[in-house]
C-alpha positions as CSV (number, residue, x, y, z in Angstrom):
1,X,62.9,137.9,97.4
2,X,60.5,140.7,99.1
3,X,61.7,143.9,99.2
4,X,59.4,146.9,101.0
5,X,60.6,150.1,103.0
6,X,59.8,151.9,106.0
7,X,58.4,155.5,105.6
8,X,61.3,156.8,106.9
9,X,63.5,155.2,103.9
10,X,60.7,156.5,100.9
11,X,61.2,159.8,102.4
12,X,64.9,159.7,102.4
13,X,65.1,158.0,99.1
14,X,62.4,160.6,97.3
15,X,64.5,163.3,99.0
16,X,67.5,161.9,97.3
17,X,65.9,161.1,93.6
18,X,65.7,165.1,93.3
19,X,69.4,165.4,93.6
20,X,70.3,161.9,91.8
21,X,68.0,161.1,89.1
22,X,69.6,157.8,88.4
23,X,68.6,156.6,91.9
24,X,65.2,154.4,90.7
25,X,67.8,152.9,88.1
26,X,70.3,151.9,91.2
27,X,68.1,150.8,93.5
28,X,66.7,147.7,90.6
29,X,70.1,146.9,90.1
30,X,70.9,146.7,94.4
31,X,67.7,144.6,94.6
32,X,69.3,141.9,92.1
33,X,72.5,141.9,93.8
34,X,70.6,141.5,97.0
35,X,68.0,138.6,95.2
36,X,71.6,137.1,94.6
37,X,73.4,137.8,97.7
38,X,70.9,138.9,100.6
39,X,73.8,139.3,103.3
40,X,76.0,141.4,100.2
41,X,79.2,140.3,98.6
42,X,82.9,141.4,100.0
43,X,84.0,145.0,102.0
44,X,80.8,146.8,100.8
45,X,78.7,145.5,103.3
46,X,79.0,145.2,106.7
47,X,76.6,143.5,109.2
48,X,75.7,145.8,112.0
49,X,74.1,143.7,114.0
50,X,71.9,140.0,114.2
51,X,68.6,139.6,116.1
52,X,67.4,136.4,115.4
53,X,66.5,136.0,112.0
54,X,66.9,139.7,111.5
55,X,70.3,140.5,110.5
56,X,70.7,144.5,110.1
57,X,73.5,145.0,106.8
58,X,75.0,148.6,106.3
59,X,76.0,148.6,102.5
60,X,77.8,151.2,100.0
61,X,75.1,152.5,97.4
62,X,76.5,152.9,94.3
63,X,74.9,155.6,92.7
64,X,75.4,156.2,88.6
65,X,74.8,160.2,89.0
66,X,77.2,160.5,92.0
67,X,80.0,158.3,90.2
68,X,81.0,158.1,93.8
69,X,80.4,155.6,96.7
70,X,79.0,158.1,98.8
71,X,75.3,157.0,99.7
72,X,74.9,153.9,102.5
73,X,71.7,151.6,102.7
74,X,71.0,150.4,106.0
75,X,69.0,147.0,105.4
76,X,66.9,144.2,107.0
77,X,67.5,140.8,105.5
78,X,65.1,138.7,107.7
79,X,65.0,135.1,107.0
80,X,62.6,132.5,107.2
81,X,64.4,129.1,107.2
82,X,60.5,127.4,106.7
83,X,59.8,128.9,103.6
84,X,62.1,129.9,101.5
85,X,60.2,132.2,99.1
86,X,59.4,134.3,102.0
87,X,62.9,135.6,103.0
88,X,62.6,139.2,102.4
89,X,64.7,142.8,102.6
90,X,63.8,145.9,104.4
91,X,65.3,149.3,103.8
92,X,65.5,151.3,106.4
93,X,67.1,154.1,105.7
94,X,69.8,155.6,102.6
95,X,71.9,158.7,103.1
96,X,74.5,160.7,101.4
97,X,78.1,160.7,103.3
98,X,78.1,164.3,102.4
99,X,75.3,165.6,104.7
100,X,75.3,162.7,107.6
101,X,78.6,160.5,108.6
102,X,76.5,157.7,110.1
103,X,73.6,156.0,110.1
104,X,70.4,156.3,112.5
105,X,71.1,154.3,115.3
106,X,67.6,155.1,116.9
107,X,66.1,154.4,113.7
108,X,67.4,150.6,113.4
109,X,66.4,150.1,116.7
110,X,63.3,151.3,116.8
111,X,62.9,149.2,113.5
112,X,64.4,146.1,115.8
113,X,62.0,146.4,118.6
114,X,58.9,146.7,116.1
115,X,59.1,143.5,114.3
């Protein structure tokens, strides 16, 4: 599977690595479970909403320096039913319960109206 991320998530998720230095370590082992499981497995994800083949998944982070549950992942899976080597996963953005209670409604749809 393809995984990128918007600007807005490498900022969030650089901002974050300074506070949680096992985040690079978290984020390889939520790409497998992704590779496994685009749409996520049980209560930790939730799909937020489906636009064709653009489902938007908000998903617990679990983060090793946190010992917590306390960042999200909002995510693209967008799937190609031609080929399947080309499904793929977008972040679009991570924060920390913490500082923000939800995620960036603006920000998904602005993602949603741009691809």
């Amino acid at each position: 599977m393809n995984f990128k991320g918007t600007l807005e998530f490498q900022k969030d998720f650089k901002r974050l690595l300074k506070k949680f230095k096992s985040l690079d370590a978290d984020l390889v082992e939520f790409k497998k479970i992704l590779s496994e499981s685009p749409l996520g497995i049980g209560k930790h994800f939730n799909v937020i909403t489906k636009v064709g083949n653009v489902s938007i998944i908000k998903a617990r982070f679990f983060c090793k320096s946190l010992k917590k549950k306390d960042l999200r992942v909002i995510y693209a899976f967008i799937e190609n039913h031609q080929i399947v080597e080309m499904n793929g996963a977008e972040f679009i953005e991570i924060y920390f319960k913490g500082e923000k209670e939800n995620e960036d409604k603006s920000r998904i749809k602005a993602y949603l109206e741009n691809h």
